[in-house]
C-alpha positions in Angstrom: 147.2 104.7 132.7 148.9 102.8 135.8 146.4 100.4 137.8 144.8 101.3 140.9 146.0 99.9 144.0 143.9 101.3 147.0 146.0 100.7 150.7 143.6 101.1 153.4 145.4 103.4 155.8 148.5 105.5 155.3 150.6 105.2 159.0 154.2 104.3 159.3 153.2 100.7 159.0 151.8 100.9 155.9 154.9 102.7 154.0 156.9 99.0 153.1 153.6 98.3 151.7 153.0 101.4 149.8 156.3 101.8 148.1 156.3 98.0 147.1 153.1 98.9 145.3 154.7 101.8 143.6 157.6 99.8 143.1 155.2 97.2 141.0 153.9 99.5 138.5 150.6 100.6 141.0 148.9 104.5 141.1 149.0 104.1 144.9 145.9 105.9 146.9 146.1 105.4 150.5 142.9 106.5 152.6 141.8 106.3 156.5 140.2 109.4 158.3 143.3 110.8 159.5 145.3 112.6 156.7 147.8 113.8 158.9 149.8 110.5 158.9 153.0 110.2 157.5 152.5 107.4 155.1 150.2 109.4 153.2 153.1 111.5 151.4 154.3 108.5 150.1 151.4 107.9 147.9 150.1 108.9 144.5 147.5 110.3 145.9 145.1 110.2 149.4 141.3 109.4 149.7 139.5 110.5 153.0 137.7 107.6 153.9 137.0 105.8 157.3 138.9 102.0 156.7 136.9 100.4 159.0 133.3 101.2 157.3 133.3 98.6 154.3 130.2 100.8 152.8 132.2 103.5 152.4 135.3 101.8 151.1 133.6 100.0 148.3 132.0 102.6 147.6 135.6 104.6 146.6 136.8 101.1 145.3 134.5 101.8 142.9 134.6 105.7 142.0 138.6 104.6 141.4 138.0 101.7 139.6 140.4 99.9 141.4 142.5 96.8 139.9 143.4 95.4 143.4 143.1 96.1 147.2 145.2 95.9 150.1 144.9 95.9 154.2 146.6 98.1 156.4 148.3 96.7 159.6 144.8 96.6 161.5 142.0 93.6 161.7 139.0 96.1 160.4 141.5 96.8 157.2 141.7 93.4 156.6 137.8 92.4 156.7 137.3 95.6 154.7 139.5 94.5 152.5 138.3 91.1 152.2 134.3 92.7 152.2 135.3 95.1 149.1 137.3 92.0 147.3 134.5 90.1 147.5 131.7 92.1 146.1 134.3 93.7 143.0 135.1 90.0 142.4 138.9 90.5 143.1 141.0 88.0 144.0 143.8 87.8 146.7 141.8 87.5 149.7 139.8 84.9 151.9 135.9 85.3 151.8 134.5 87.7 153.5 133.0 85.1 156.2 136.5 83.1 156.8 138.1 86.4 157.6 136.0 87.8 159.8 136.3 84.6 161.9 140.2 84.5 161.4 140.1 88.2 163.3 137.5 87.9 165.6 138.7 86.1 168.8 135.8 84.4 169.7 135.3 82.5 166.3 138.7 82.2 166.1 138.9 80.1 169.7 135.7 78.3 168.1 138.0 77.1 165.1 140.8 76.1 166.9 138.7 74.5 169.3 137.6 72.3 166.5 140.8 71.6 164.5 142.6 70.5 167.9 144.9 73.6 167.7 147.8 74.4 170.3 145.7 77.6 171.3 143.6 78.8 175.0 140.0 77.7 175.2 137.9 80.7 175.6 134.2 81.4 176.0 132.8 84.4 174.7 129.6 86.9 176.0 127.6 89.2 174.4 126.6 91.1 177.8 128.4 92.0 181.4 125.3 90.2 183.1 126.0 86.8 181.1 129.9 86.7 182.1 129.2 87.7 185.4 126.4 84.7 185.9 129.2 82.3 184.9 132.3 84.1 186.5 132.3 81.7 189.3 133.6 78.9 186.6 136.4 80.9 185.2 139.8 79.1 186.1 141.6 82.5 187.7 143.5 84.3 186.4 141.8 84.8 183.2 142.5 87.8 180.4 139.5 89.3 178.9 139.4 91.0 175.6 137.3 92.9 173.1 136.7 90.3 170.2 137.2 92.7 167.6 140.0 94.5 168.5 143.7 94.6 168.4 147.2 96.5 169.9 145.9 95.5 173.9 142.8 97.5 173.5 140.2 96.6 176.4 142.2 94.0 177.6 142.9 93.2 181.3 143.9 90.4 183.5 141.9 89.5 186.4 143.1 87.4 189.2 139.4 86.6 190.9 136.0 87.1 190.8 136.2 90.7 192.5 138.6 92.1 189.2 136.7 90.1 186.4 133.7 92.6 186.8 135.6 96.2 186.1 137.9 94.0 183.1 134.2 93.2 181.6 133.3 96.7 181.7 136.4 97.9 180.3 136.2 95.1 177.1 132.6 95.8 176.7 133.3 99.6 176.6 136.1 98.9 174.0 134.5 96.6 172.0 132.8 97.9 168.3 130.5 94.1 168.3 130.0 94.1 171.9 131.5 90.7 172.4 134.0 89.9 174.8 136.0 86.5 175.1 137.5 85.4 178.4 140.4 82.7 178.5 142.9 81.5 181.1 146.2 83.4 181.1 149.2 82.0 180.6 152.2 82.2 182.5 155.0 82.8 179.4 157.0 84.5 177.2 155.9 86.1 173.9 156.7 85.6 170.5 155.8 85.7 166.9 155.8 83.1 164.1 154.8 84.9 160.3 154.8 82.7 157.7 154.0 83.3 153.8 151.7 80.6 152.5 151.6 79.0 148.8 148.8 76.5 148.1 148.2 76.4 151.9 152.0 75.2 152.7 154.2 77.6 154.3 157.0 78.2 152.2 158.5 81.2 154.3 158.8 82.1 157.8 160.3 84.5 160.4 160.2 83.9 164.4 160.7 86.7 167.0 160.5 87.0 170.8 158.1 90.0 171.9 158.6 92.7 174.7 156.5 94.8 176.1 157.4 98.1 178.0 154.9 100.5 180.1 151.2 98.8 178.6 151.9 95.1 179.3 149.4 94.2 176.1 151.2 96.3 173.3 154.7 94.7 171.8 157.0 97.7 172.0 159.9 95.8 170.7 160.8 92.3 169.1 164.1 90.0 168.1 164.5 87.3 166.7 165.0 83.8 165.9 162.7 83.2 169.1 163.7 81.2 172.1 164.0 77.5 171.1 162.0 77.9 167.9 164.1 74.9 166.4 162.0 72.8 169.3 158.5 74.3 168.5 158.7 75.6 164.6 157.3 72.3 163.5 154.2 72.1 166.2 153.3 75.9 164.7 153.5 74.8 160.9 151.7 71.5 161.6 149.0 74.0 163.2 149.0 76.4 160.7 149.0 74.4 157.7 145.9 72.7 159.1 144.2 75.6 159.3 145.1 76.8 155.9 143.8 73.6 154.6 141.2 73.4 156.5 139.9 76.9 156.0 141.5 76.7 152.3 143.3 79.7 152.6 144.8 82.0 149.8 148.3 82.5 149.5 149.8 85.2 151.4 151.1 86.2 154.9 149.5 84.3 157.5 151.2 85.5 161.2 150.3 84.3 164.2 151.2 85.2 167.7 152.0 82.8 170.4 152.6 82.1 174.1 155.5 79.3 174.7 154.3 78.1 178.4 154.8 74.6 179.7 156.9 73.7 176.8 154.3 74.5 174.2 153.5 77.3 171.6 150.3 78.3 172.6 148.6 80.5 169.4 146.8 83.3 170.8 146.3 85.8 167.6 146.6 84.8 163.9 146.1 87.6 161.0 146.0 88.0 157.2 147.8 91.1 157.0 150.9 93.2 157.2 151.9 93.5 161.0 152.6 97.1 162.7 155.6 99.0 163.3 157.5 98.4 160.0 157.8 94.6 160.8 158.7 93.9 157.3 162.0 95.7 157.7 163.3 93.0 160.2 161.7 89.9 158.5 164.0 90.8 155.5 167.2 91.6 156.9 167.1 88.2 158.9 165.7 86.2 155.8 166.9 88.2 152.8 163.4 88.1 151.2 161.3 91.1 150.0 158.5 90.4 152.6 156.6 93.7 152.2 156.5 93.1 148.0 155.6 89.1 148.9 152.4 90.9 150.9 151.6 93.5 148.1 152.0 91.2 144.8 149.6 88.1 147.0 146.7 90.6 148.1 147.2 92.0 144.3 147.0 88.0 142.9 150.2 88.6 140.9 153.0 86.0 139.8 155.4 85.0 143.0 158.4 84.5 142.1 160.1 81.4 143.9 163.2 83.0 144.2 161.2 84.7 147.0 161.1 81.9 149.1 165.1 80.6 149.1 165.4 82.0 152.7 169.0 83.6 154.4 169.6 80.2 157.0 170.1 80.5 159.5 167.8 83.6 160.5 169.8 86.5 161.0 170.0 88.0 165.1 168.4 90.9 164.7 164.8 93.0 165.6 163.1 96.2 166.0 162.3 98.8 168.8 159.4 101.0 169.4 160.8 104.1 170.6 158.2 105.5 173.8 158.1 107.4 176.1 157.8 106.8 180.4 155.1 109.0 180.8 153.1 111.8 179.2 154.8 114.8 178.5 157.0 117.2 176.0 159.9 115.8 174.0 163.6 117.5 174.2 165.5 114.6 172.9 165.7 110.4 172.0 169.4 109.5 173.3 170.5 105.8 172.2 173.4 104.4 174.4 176.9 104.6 172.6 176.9 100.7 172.6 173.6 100.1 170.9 174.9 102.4 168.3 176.8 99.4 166.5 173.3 97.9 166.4 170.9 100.3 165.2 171.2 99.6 161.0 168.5 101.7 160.1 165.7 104.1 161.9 162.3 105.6 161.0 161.1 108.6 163.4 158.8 111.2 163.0 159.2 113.1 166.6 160.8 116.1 166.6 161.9 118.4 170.2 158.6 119.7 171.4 156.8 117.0 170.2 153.9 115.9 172.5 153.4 112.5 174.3 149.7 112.5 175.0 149.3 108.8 176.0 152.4 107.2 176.7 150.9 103.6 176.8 150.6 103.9 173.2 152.4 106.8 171.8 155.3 105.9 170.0 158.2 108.6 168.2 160.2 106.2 166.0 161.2 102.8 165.5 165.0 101.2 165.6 166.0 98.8 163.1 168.7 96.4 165.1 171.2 93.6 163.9 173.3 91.5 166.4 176.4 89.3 166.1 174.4 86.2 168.2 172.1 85.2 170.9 173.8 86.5 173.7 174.4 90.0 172.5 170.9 90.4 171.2 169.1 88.9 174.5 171.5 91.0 176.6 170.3 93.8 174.5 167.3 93.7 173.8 166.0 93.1 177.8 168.3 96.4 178.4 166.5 98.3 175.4 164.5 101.0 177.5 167.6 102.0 179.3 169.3 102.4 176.2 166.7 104.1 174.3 165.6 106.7 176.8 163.4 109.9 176.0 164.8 113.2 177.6 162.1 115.3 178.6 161.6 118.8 178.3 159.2 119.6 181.1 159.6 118.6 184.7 158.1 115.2 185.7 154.6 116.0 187.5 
């Protein structure tokens, strides 16, 4: 009988990783409390279970008798998946205590603190009444988030003491822990830097500028090589790598999101799993390496291959878009400009006319796979891409 290989979700972000399993020998079961997503059909088979509770997971880690685990593209997959390794003594992940303060943002601005990291200082508070008793110190404007949480959930930028109160409120409300960090915000633009890590070096990476469109805190789109990464890739491995050493890390992805302002990559986010929206797919068209199957065989501790690493230089031009909509309402049609056409390489969307936007600052129908000859054409692009992606409504605009 084929191993077990439980994936803890089964959205469109989790498919690279769930065909790389199959692809690696693995009875795939995918589970999560929504069985309506679409990644689910592209397992062996789907277990109800809520990914976030690590009770429950283990628990169905251990009615499969599973060989090896895997975390979705969400921070609670990933501590559940570190939780579950941990007590079934599997290997391919960090402890159980290092992730959790990897993916929570206060601990995490308490380690970089320490290890002198190009990252915001934060503080963090566990009530409304203790940030509001120190708001007076806050160097505005600051962003406050949810600790625990991920995608721009519960996060706001306040400007003064008058707006820090209702973006307290809002993080609080948001948060699972009930800890919220506030931090200066940075005037910048926004990229990613993922990386692959072997004995705590980084022997693989991928660099991407990051857009947003209607919700200024979710990345809608993304193309890469980033702006001047040739001037900043070595500050960003130097930080990494100490932190993988530091930390001693386990191979695997290790991504981390940044703000270049002033010069400097600032890291703001770092994670131990997968990223959203089919990332994979542009990481190995622009480095010609199988990133999702890199992700799967490291969280299932199996052999990695060093042919892996011999990356496509220079990176390739090229990205993904989110396709969304301007506001709520019903779907008659996605029409992509005739000259982004040329660009699109490949596409995964799962609207269809009549389909529903409930919440367009998150709702999302599809996602673009884009290639570009250069710089130019894929900047020019890629700052145009909500005029050349629009979504035709059905019903009047209210």
């Amino acid at each position: 009988m084929k191993k077990v290989l439980l994936i803890l979700n089964g959205g469109h972000s989790e498919i690279p990783l769930i065909r790389a399993g199959k692809k690696l020998g693995f009875h795939v079961v995918t589970t999560g409390n929504l069985p309506e997503l679409i990644g689910h059909s592209y397992a062996d088979q789907y277990c109800r279970a809520d990914f976030s509770d690590k009770e429950a997971i283990l628990k169905l880690a251990k009615d499969l008798n599973i060989a090896a685990i895997c975390s979705c593209a969400n921070d609670f997959g990933i501590i559940t998946a570190a939780y579950v390794a941990e007590k079934l003594n599997l290997p391919g992940h960090d402890s159980f205590e290092t992730t959790c303060a990897l993916h929570h943002k206060d601990t995490f601005r308490q380690i970089t603190a320490k290890f002198n990291i190009h990252a915001p200082l934060a503080k963090s508070f566990s009530s409304v009444d203790d940030a509001l008793n120190d708001a007076d110190s806050f160097a505005y404007p600051v962003i406050v988030k949810p600790t625990d949480l991920t995608g721009g959930k519960g996060v706001s930028r306040a400007d003064n003491s008058y707006e820090i109160s209702t973006a307290l409120k809002k993080a609080f409300n948001m948060s699972r822990c009930g800890v919220v960090v506030v931090e200066p915000f940075l005037s910048g633009t926004l990229h990613s830097f993922s990386t692959f890590l072997v004995n705590q070096k980084i022997v693989a990476h991928f660099s991407d500028n990051e857009y947003t469109y209607k919700n200024p805190y979710l990345i809608s789109s993304s193309a890469g090589p980033a702006k001047d990464i040739d001037k900043y890739a070595e500050i960003l491995i130097a930080d990494m790598e100490k932190l993988a050493h530091e930390l001693k890390l386990v191979d695997g992805v290790f991504h981390a999101q940044y703000i270049l302002s002033g010069g400097m990559p600032y890291i703001i986010e770092i994670t131990r799993r997968c990223s959203g929206d089919f990332y994979s797919v542009p990481v190995e068209y622009a480095r010609d390496i199988p990133w999702a199957e890199m992700i799967v065989r490291a969280e299932c501790s199996l052999p990695l291959e060093e042919d892996f690493f011999r990356m496509h230089e220079p990176q390739r031009f090229g990205g993904r878009h989110c396709i969304m909509g301007r506001r709520n309402g019903t779907v008659k049609d996605v029409v992509i400009a005739d000259e982004l056409r040329e660009n699109v390489y490949d596409a995964f969307t799962w609207w269809k006319p009549g389909h529903i936007i409930s919440d367009f600052m998150k709702d999302k129908l599809g996602v673009l796979f884009l290639k570009f000859s250069d710089e130019r054409e894929m900047l020019d692009k890629i700052n145009r891409i909500t005029d050349l992606v629009k979504v035709i409504y059905s019903d009047k605009e209210v």
